[in-house]
C-alpha positions as CSV (number, residue, x, y, z in Angstrom):
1,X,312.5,-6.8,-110.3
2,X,315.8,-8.0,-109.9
3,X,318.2,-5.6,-111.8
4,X,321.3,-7.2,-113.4
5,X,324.6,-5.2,-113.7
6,X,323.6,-3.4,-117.0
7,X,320.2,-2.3,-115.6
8,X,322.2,-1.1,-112.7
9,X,324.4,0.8,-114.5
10,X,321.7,2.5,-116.3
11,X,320.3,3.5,-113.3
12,X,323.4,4.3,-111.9
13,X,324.3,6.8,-114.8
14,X,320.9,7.9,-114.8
15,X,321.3,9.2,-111.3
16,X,324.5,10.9,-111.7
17,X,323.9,12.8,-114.5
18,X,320.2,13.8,-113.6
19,X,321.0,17.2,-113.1
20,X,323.0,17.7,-116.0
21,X,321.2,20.1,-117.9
22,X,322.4,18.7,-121.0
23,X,321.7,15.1,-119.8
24,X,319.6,12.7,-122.3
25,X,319.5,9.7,-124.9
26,X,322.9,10.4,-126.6
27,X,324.9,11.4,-122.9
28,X,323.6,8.0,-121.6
29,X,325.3,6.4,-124.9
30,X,328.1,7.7,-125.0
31,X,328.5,7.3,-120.9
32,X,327.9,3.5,-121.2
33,X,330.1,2.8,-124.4
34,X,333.3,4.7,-122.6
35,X,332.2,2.4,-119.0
36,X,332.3,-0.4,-121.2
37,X,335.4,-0.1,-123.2
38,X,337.7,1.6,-120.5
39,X,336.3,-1.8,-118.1
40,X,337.4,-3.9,-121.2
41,X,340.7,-2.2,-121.3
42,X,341.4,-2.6,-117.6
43,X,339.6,-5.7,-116.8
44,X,338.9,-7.9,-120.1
45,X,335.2,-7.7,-120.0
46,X,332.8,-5.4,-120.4
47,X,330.2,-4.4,-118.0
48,X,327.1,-4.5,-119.7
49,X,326.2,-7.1,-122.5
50,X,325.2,-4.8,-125.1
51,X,326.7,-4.7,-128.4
52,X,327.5,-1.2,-130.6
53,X,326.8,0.0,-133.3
54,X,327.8,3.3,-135.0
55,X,325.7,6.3,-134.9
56,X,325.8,9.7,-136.6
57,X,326.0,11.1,-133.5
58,X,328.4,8.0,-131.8
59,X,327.6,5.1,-131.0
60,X,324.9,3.4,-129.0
61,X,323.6,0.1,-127.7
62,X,321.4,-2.1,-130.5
63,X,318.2,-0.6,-130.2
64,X,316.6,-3.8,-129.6
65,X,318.5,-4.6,-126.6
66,X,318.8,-1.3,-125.3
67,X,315.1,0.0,-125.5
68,X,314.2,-3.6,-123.7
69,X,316.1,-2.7,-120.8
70,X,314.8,0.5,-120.7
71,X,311.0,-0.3,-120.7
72,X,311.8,-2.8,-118.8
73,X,312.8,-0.1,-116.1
74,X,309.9,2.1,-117.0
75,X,307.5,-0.1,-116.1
76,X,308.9,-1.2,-112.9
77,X,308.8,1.8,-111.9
78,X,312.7,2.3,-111.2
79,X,313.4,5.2,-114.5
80,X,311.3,7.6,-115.0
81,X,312.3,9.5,-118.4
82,X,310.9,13.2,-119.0
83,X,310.8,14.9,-122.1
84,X,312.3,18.9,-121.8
85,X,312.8,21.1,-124.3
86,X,316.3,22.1,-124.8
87,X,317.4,25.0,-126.9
């Protein structure tokens, strides 16, 4: 599969923050709105294409564009997403 520059990013964040042991769903969200605006805010554009919308807990990518990318990833093979309990 060739990854674009949001599925790179993604996968990018994904790796940096791996070993976070608060790392998950809402980090990533928050991680790829602040890439996005502070690239906007230096640069005029975004990097990714997705668009935000507000969250209880902040805001996130439309879940129809977000969770496309995602299994998109998934099944290539290139994110693997595990599921830890976290108290």
């Amino acid at each position: 599969m060739m990854a674009g520059k949001t599925e790179e990013l993604i996968l990018y964040v994904s790796t940096k923050l791996q070993n976070d042991p608060h790392y998950g769903a809402i980090k990533l969200n928050k991680a790829l709105y602040y890439i996005d605006n502070i690239h906007f805010a230096k640069y005029g554009t975004p990097v990714t294409d997705f668009k935000y919308i507000k969250q209880e807990m902040g805001p996130t990518p439309k879940p129809a564009e977000f969770f496309t990318i995602i299994n998109s990833l998934k099944e290539s093979g290139e994110l693997e997403i595990a599921k830890e309990e976290n108290f």
